[in-house]
PDB file of N, CA, C and O in Angstrom:
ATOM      1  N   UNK A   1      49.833 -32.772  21.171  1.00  0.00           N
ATOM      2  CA  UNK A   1      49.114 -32.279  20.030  1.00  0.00           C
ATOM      3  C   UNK A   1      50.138 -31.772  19.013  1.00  0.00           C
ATOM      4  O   UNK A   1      51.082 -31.044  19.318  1.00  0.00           O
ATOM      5  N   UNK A   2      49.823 -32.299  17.543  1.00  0.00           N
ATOM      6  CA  UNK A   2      50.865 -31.143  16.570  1.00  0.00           C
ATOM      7  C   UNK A   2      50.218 -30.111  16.087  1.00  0.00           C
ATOM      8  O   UNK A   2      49.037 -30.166  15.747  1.00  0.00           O
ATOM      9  N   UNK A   3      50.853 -29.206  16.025  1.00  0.00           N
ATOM     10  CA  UNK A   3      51.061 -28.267  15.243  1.00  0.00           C
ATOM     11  C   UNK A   3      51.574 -27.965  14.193  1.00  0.00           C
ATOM     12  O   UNK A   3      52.787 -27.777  14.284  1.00  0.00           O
ATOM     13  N   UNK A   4      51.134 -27.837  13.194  1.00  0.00           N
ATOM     14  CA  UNK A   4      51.791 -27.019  11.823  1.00  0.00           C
ATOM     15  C   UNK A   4      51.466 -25.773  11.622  1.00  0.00           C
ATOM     16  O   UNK A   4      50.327 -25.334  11.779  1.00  0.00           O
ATOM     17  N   UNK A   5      52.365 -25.171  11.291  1.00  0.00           N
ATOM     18  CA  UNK A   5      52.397 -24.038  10.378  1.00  0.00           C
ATOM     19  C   UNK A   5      52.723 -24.056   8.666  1.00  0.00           C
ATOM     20  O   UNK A   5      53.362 -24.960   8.128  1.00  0.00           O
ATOM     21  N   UNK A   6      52.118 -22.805   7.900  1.00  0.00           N
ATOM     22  CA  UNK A   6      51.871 -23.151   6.666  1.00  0.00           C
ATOM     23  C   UNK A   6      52.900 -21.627   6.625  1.00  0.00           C
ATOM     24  O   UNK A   6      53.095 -20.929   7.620  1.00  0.00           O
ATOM     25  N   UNK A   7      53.450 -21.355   5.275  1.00  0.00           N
ATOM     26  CA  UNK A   7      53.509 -19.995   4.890  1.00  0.00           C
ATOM     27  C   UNK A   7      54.556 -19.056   5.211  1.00  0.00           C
ATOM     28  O   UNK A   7      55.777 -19.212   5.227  1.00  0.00           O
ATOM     29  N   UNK A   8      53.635 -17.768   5.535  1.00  0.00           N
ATOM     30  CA  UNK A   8      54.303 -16.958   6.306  1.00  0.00           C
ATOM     31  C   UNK A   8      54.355 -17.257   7.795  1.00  0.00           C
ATOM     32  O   UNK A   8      55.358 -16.982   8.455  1.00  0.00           O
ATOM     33  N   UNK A   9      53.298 -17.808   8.313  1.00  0.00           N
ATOM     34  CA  UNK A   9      53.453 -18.220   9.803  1.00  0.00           C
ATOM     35  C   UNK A   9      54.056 -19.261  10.144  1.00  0.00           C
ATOM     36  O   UNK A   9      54.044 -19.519  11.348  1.00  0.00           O
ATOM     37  N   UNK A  10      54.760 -20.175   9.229  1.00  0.00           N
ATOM     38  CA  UNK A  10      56.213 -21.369   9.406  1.00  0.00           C
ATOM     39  C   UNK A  10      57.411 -20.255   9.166  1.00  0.00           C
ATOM     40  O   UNK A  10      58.433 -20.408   9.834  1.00  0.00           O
ATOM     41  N   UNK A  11      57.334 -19.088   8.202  1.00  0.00           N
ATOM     42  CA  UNK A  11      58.723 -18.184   8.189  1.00  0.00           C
ATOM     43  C   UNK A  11      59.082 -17.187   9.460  1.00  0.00           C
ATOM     44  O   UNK A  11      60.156 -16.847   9.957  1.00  0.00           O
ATOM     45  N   UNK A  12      57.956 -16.930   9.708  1.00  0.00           N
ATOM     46  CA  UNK A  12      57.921 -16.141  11.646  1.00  0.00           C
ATOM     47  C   UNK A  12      58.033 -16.823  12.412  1.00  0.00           C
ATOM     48  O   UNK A  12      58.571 -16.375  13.424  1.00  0.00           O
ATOM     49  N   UNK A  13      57.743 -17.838  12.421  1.00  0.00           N
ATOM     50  CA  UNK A  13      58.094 -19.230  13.864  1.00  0.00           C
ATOM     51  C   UNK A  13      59.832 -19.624  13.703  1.00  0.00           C
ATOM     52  O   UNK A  13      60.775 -19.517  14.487  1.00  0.00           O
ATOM     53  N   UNK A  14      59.711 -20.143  12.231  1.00  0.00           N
ATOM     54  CA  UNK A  14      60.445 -20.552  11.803  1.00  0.00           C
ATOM     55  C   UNK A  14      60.647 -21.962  12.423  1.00  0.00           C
ATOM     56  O   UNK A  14      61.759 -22.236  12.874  1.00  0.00           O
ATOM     57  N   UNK A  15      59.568 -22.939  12.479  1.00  0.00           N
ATOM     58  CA  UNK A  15      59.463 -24.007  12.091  1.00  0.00           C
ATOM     59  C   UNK A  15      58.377 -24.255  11.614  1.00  0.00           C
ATOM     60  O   UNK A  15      57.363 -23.559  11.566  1.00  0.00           O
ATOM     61  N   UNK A  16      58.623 -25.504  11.163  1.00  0.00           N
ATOM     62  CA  UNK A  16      57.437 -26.296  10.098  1.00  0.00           C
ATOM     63  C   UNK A  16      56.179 -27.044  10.847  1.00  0.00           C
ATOM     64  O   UNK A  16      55.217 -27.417  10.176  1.00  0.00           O
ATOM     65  N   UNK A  17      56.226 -27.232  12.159  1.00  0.00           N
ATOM     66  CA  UNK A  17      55.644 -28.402  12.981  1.00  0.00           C
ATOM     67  C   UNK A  17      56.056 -28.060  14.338  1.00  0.00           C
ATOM     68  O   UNK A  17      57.205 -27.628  14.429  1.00  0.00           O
ATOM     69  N   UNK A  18      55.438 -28.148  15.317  1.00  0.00           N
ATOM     70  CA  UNK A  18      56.459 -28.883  16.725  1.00  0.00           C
ATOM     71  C   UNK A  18      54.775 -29.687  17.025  1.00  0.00           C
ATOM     72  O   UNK A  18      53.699 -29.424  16.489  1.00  0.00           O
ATOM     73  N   UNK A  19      55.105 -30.701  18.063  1.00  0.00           N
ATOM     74  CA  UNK A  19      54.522 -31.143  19.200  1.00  0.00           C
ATOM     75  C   UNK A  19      54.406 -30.314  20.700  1.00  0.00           C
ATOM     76  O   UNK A  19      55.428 -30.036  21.328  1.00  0.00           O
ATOM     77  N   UNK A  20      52.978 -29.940  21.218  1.00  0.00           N
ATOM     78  CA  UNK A  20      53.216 -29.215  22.379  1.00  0.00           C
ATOM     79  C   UNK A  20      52.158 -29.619  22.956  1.00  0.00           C
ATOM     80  O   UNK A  20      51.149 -30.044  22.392  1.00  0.00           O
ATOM     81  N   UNK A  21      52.412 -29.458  24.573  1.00  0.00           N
ATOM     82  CA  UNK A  21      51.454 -30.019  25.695  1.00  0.00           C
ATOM     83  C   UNK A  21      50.607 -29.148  25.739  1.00  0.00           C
ATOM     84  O   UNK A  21      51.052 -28.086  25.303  1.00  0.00           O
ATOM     85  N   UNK A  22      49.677 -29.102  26.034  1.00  0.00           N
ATOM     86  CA  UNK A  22      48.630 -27.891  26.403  1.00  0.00           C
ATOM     87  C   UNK A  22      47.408 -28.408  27.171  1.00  0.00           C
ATOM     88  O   UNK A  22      47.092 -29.577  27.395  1.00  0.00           O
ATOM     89  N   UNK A  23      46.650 -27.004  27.607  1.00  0.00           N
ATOM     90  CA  UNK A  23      45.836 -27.140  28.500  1.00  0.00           C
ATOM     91  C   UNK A  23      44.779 -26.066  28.218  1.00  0.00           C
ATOM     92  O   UNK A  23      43.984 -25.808  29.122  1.00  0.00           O
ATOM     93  N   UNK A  24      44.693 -25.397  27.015  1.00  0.00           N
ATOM     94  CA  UNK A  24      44.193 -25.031  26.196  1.00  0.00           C
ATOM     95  C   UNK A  24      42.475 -25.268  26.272  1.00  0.00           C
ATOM     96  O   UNK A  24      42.333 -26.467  26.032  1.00  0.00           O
ATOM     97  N   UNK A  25      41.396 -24.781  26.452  1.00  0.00           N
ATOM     98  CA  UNK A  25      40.538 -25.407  26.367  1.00  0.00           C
ATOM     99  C   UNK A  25      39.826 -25.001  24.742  1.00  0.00           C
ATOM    100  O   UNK A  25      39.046 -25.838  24.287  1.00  0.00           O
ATOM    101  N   UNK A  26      40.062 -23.928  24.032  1.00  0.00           N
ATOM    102  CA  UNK A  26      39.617 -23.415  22.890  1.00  0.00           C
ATOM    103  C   UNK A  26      40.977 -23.267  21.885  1.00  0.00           C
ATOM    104  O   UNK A  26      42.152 -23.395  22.228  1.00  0.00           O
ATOM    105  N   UNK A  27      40.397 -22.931  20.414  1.00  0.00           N
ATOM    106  CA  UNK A  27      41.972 -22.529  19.878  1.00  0.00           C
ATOM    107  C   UNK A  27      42.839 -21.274  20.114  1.00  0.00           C
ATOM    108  O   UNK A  27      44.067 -21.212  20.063  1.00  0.00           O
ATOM    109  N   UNK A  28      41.683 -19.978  20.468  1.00  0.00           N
ATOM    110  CA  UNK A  28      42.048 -18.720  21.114  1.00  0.00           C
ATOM    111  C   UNK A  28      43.047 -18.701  22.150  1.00  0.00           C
ATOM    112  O   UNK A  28      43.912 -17.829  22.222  1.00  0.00           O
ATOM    113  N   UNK A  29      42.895 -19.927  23.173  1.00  0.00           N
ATOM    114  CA  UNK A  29      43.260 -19.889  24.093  1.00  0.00           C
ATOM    115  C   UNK A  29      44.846 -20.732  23.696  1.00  0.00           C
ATOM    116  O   UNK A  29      45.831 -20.216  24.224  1.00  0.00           O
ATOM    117  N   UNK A  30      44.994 -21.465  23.172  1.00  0.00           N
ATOM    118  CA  UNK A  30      46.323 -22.101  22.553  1.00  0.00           C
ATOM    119  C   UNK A  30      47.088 -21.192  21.845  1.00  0.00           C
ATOM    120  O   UNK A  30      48.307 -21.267  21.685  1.00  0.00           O
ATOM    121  N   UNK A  31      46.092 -20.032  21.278  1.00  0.00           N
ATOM    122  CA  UNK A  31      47.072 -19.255  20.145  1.00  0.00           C
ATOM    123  C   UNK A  31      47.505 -18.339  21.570  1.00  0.00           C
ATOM    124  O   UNK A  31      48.685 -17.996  21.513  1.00  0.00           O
ATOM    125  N   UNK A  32      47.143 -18.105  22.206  1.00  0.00           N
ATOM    126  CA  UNK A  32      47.307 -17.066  23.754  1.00  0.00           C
ATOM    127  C   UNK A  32      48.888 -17.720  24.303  1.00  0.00           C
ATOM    128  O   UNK A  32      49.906 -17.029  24.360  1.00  0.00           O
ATOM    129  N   UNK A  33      48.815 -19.239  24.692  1.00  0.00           N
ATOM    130  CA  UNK A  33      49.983 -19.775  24.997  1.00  0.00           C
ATOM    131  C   UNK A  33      51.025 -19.740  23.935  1.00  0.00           C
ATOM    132  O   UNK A  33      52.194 -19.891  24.290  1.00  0.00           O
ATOM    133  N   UNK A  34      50.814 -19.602  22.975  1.00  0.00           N
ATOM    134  CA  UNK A  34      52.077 -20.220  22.087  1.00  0.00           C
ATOM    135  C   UNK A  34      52.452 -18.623  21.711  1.00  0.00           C
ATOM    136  O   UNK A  34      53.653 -18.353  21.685  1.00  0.00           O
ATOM    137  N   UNK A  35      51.636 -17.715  21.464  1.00  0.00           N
ATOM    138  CA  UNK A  35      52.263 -16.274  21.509  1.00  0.00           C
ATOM    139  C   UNK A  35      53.176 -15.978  22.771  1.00  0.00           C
ATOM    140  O   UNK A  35      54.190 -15.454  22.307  1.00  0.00           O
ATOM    141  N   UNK A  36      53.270 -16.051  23.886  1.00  0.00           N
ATOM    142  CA  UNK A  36      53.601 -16.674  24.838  1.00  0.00           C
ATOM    143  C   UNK A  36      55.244 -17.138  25.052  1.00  0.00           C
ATOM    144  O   UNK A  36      56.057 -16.673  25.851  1.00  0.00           O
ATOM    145  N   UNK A  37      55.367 -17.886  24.356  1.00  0.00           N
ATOM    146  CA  UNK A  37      57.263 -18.136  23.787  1.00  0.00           C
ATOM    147  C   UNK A  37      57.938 -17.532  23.691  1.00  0.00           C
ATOM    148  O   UNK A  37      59.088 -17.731  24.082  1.00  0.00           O
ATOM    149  N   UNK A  38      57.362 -16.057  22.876  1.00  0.00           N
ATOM    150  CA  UNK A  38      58.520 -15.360  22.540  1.00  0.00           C
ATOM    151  C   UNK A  38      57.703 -14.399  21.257  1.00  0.00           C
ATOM    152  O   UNK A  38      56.553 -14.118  20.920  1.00  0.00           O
ATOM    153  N   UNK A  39      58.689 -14.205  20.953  1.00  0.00           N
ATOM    154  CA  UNK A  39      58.397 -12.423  19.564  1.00  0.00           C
ATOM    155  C   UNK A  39      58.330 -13.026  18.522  1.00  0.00           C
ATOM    156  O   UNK A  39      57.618 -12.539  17.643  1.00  0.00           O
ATOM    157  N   UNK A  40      59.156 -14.485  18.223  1.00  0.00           N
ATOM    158  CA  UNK A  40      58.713 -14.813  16.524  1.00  0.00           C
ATOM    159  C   UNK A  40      56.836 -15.280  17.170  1.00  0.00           C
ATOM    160  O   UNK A  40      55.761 -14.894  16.710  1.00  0.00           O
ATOM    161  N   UNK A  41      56.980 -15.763  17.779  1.00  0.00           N
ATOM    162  CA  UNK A  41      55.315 -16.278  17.698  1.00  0.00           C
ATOM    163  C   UNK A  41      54.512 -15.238  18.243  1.00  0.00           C
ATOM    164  O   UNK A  41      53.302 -15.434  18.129  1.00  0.00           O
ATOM    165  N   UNK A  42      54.926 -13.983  18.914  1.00  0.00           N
ATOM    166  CA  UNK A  42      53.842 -13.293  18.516  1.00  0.00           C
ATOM    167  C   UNK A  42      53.621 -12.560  17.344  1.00  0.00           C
ATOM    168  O   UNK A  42      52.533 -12.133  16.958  1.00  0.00           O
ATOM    169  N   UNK A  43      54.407 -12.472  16.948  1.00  0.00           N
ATOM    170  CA  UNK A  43      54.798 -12.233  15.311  1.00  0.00           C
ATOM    171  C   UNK A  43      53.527 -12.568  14.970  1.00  0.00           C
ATOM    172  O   UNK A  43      52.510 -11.916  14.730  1.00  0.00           O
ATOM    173  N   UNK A  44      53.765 -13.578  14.995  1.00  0.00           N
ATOM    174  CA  UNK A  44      52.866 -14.889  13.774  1.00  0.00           C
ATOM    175  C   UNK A  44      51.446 -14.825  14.342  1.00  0.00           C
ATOM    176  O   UNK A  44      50.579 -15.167  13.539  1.00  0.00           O
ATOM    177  N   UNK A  45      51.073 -14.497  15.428  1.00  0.00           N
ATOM    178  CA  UNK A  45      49.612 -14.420  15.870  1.00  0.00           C
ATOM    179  C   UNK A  45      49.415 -12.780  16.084  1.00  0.00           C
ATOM    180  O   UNK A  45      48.721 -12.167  16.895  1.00  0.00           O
ATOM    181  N   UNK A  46      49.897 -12.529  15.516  1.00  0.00           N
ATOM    182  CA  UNK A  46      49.727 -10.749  16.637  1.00  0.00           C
ATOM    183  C   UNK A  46      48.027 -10.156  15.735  1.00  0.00           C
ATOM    184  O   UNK A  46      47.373  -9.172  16.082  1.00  0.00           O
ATOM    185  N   UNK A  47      47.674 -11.139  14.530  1.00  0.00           N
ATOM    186  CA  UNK A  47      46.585 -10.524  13.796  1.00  0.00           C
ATOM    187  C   UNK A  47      45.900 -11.528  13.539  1.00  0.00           C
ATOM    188  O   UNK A  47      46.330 -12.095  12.534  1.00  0.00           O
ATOM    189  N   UNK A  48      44.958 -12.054  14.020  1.00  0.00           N
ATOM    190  CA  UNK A  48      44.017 -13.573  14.034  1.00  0.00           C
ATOM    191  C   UNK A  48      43.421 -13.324  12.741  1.00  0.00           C
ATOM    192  O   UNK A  48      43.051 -14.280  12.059  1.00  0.00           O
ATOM    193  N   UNK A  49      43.299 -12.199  12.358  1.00  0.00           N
ATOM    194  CA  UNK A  49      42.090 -11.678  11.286  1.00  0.00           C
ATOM    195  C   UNK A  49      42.831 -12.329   9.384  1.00  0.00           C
ATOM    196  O   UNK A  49      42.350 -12.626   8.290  1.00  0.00           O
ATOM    197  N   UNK A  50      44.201 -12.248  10.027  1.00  0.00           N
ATOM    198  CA  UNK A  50      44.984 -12.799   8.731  1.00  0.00           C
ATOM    199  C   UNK A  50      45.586 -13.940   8.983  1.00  0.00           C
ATOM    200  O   UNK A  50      46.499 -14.440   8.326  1.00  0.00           O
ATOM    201  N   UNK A  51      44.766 -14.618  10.521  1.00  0.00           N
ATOM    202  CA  UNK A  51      45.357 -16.321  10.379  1.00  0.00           C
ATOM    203  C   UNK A  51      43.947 -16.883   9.651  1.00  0.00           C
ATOM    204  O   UNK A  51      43.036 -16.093   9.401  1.00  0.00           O
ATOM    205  N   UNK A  52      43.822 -18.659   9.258  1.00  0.00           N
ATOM    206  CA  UNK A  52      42.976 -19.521   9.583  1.00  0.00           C
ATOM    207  C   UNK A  52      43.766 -20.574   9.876  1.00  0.00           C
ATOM    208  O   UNK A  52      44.929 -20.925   9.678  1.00  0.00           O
ATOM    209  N   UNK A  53      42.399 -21.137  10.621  1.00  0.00           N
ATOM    210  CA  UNK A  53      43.335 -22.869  11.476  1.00  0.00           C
ATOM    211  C   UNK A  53      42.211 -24.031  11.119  1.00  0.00           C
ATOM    212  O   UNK A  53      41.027 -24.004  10.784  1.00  0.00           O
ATOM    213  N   UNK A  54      43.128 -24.997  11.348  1.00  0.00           N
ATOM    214  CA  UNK A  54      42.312 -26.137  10.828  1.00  0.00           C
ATOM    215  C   UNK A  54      42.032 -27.439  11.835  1.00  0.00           C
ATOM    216  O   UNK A  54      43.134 -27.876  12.166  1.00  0.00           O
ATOM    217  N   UNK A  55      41.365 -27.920  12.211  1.00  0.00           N
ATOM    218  CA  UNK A  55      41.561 -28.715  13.605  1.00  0.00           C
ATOM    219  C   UNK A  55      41.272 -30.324  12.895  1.00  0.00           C
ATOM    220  O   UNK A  55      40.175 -30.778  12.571  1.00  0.00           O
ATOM    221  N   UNK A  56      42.580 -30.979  12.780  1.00  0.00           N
ATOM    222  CA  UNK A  56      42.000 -32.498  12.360  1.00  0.00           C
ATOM    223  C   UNK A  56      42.142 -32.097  10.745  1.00  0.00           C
ATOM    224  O   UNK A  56      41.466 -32.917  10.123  1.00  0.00           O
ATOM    225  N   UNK A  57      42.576 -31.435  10.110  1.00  0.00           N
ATOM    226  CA  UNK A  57      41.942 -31.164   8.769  1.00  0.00           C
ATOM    227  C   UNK A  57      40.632 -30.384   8.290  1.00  0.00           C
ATOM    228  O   UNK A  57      40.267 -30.173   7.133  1.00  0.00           O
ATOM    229  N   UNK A  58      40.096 -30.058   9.349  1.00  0.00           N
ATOM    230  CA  UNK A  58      39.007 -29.265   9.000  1.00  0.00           C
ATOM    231  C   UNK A  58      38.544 -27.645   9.194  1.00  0.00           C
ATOM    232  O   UNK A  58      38.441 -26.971  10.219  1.00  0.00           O
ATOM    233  N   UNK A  59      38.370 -27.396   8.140  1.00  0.00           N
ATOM    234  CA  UNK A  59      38.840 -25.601   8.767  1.00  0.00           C
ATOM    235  C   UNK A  59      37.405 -25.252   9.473  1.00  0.00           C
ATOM    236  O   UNK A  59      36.210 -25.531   9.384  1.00  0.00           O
ATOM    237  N   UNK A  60      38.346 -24.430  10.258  1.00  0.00           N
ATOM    238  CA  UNK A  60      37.370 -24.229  12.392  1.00  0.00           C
ATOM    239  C   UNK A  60      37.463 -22.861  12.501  1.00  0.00           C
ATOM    240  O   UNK A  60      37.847 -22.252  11.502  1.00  0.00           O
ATOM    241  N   UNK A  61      37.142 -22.132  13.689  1.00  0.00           N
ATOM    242  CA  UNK A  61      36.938 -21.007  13.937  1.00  0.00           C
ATOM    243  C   UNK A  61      38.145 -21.148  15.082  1.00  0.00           C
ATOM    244  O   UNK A  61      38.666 -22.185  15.490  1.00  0.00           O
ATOM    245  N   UNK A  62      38.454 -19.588  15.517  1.00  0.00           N
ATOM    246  CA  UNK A  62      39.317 -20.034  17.071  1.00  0.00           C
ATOM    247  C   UNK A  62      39.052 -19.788  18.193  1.00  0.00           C
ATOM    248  O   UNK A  62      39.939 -19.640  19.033  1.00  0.00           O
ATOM    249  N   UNK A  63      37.478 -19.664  18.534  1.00  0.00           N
ATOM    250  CA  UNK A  63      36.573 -20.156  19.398  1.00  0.00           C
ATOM    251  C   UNK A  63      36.352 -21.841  19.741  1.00  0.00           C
ATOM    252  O   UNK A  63      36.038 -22.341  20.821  1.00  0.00           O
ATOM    253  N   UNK A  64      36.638 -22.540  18.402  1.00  0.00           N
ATOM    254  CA  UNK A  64      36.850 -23.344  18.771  1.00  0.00           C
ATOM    255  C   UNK A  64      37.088 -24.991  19.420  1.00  0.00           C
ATOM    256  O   UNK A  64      37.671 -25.735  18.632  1.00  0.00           O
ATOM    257  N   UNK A  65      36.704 -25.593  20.724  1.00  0.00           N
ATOM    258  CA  UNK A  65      37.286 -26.232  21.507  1.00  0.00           C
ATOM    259  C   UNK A  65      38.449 -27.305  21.028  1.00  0.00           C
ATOM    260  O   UNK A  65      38.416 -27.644  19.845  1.00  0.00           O
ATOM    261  N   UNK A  66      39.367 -27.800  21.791  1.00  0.00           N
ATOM    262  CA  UNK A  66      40.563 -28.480  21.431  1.00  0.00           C
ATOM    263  C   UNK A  66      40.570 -29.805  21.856  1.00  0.00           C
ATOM    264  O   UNK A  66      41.487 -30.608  21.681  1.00  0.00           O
ATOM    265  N   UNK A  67      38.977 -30.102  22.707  1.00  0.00           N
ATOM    266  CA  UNK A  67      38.989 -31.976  23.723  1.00  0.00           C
ATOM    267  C   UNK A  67      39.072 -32.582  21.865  1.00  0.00           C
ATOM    268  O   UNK A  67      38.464 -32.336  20.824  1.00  0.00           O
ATOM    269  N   UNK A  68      39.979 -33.293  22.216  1.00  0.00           N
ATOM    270  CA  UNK A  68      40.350 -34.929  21.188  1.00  0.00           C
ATOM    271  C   UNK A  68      40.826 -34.506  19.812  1.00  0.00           C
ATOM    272  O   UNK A  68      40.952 -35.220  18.817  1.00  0.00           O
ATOM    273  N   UNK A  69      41.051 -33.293  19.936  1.00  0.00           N
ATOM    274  CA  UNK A  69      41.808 -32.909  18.932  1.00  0.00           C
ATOM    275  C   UNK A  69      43.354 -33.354  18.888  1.00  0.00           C
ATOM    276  O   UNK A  69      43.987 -33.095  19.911  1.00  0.00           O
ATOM    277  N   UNK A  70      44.175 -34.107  17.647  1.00  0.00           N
ATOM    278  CA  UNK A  70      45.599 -34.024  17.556  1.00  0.00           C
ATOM    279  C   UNK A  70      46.361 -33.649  16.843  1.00  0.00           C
ATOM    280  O   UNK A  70      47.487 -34.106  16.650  1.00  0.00           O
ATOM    281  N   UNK A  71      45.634 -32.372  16.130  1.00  0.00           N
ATOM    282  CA  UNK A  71      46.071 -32.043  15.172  1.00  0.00           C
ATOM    283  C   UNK A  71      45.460 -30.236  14.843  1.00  0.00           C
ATOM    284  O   UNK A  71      44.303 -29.860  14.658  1.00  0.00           O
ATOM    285  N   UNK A  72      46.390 -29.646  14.862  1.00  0.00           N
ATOM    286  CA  UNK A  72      45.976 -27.934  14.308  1.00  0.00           C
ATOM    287  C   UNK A  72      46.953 -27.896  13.533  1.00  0.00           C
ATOM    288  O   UNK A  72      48.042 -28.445  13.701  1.00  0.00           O
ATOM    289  N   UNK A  73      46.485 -27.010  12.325  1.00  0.00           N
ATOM    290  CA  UNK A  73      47.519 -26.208  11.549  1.00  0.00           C
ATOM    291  C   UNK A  73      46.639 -24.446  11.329  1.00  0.00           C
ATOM    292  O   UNK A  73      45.441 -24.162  11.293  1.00  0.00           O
ATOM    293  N   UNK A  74      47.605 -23.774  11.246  1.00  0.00           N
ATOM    294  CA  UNK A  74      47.641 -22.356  11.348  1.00  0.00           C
ATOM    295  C   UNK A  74      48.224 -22.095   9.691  1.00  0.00           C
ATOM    296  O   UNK A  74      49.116 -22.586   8.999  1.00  0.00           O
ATOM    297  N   UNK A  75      47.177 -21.040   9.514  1.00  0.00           N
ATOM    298  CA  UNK A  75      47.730 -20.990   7.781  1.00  0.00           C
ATOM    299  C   UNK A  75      47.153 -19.448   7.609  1.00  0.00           C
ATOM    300  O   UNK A  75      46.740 -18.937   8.650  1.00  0.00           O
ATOM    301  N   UNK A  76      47.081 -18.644   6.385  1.00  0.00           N
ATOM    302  CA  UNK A  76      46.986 -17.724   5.884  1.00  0.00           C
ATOM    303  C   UNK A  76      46.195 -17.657   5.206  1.00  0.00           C
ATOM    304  O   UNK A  76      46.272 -18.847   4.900  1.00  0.00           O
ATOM    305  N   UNK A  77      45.137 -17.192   4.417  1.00  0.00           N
ATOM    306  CA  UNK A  77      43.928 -17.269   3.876  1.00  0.00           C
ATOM    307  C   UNK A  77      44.122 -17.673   2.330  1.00  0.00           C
ATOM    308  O   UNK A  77      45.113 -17.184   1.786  1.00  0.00           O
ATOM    309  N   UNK A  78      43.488 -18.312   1.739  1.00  0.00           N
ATOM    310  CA  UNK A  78      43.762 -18.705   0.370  1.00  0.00           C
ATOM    311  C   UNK A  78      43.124 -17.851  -0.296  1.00  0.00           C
ATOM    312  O   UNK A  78      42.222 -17.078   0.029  1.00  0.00           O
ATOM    313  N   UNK A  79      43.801 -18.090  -1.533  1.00  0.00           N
ATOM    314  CA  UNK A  79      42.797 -17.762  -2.366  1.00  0.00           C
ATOM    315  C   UNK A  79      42.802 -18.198  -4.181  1.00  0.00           C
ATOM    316  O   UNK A  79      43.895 -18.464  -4.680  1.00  0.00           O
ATOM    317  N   UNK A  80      41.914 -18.228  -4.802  1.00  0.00           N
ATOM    318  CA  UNK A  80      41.875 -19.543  -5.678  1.00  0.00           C
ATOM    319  C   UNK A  80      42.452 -18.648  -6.906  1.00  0.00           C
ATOM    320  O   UNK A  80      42.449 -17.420  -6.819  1.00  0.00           O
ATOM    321  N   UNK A  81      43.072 -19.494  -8.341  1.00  0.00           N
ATOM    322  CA  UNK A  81      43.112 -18.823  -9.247  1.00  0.00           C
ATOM    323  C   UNK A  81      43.027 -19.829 -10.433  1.00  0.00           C
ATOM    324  O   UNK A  81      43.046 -19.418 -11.594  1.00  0.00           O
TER     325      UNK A  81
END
């Protein structure tokens, strides 16, 4: 599955993308593993309330589920001007 990051949560990871295996059954549960790595990524998840994610391109909740998904990105909330 890829992953992207957008933002501030590509500057706390400090990458742009990876590919990762998972077993994940929701997105909660993926953001659980990948916090998991280490301190930049809990960094980057430590406040769900100031992530959004997008599954496939489509913005989702992180409840969730992840079957046939190949694609999440993790981003920061927009806002229009």
């Amino acid at each position: 599955m890829d992953i992207l990051y957008f933002a501030w949560v590509r500057e706390r990871i400090g990458l742009p993308k990876e590919k990762v295996e998972t077993t994940a059954a929701n997105v909660r549960d993926l953001v659980a593993e990948l916090s998991a790595r280490g301190p930049r990524y809990a960094a980057a998840f430590a406040d769900l309330s100031a992530l959004r994610v997008a599954l496939d391109q489509d913005l989702s909740d992180f409840d969730a589920p992840l079957e046939g998904v190949r694609e999440v990105a993790f981003f920061p909330p927009m806002t229009g001007g």
